[in-house]
C-alpha positions in Angstrom: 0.0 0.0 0.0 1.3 3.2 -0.5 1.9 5.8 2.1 0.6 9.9 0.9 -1.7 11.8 2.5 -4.4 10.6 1.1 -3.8 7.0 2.6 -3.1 8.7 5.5 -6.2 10.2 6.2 -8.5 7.4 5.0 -6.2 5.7 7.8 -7.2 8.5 10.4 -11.3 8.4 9.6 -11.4 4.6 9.4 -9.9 4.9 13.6 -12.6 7.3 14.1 -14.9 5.0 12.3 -13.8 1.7 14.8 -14.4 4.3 17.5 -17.9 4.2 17.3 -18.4 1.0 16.6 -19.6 -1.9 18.9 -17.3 -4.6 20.3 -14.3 -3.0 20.5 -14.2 -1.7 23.8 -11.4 -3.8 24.7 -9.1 -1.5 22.2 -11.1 1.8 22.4 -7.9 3.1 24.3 -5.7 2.2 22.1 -7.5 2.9 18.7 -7.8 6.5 20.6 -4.2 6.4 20.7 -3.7 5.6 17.2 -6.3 7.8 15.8 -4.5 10.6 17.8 -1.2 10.1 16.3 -2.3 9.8 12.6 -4.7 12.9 13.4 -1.3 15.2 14.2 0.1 13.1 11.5 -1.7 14.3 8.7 -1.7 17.7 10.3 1.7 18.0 9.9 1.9 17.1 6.2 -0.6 19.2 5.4 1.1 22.4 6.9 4.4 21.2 5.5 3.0 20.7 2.0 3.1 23.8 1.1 6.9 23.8 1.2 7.2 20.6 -0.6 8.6 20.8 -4.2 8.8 17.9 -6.2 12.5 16.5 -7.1 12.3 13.4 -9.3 12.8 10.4 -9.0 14.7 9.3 -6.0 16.6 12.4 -5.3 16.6 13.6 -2.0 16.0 17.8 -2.0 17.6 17.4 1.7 18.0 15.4 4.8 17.1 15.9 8.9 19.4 17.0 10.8 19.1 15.0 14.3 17.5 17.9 16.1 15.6 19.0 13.5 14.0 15.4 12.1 13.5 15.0 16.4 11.6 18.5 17.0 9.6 17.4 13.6 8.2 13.8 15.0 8.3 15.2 18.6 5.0 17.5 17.2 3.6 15.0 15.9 3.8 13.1 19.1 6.7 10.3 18.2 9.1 10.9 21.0 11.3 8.4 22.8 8.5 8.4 25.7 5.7 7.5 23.3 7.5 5.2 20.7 6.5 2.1 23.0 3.0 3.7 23.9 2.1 3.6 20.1 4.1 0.0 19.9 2.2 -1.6 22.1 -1.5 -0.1 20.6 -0.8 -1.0 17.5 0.6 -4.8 19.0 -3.1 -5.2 20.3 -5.7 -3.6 17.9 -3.7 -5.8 15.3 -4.0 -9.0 17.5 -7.7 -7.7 18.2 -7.9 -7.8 14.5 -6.6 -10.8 13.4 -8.8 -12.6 16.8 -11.6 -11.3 14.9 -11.0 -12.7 11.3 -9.3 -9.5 9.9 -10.3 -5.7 9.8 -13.8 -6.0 10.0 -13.9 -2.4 11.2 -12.2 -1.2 8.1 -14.0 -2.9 5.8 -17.5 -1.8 7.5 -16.2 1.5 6.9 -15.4 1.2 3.7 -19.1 -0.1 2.8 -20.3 3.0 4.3 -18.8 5.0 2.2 -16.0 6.6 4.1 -17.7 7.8 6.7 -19.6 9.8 4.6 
């Protein structure tokens, strides 16, 4: 699958989608947390976009800097302290997932047409 924007926010509604639904209390917390992260997520990209020029195929316009690549995930809420925090969500919906047969969630939402 391919990871743009786009992806990323049909990502981010089909979380809010599972929130709502019934029987998964026992990963509401961490499909919160998830739904959080993806939420900042996209709302980084988007402000960044702006900024973004295109460069061709696999050449790099210019790299992170330690600090720099750090203070950029750190806003998006992928820090040191919440690397294992996210880990260990995403560990459980998955297992909660494949317990169930798959992504039932996901594929509810897509029948519903996005959300919308």
């Amino acid at each position: 699958s391919e990871l743009s924007l786009p992806a990323l926010a049909d990502a981010t509604a089909a979380l809010a989608f599972a929130l709502d639904q019934e029987g998964v209390e026992d990963v509401a917390e961490e499909l919160t947390v998830l739904h959080g992260v993806l939420t900042a997520l996209c709302g980084w990209v988007r402000a960044a976009a702006p900024s973004l020029q295109p460069q061709g195929f696999e050449r790099e316009a210019r790299a992170w800097a330690g600090k720099a690549a750090a203070k950029a995930l750190a806003e998006v809420g992928l820090r040191h302290e919440t690397i294992g925090i996210i880990d260990a969500a995403w560990t459980k919906v998955s297992a909660a997932a494949n317990a169930r047969g798959g992504a039932g969630v996901v594929e509810k939402w897509e029948d519903s047409d996005r959300g919308a």
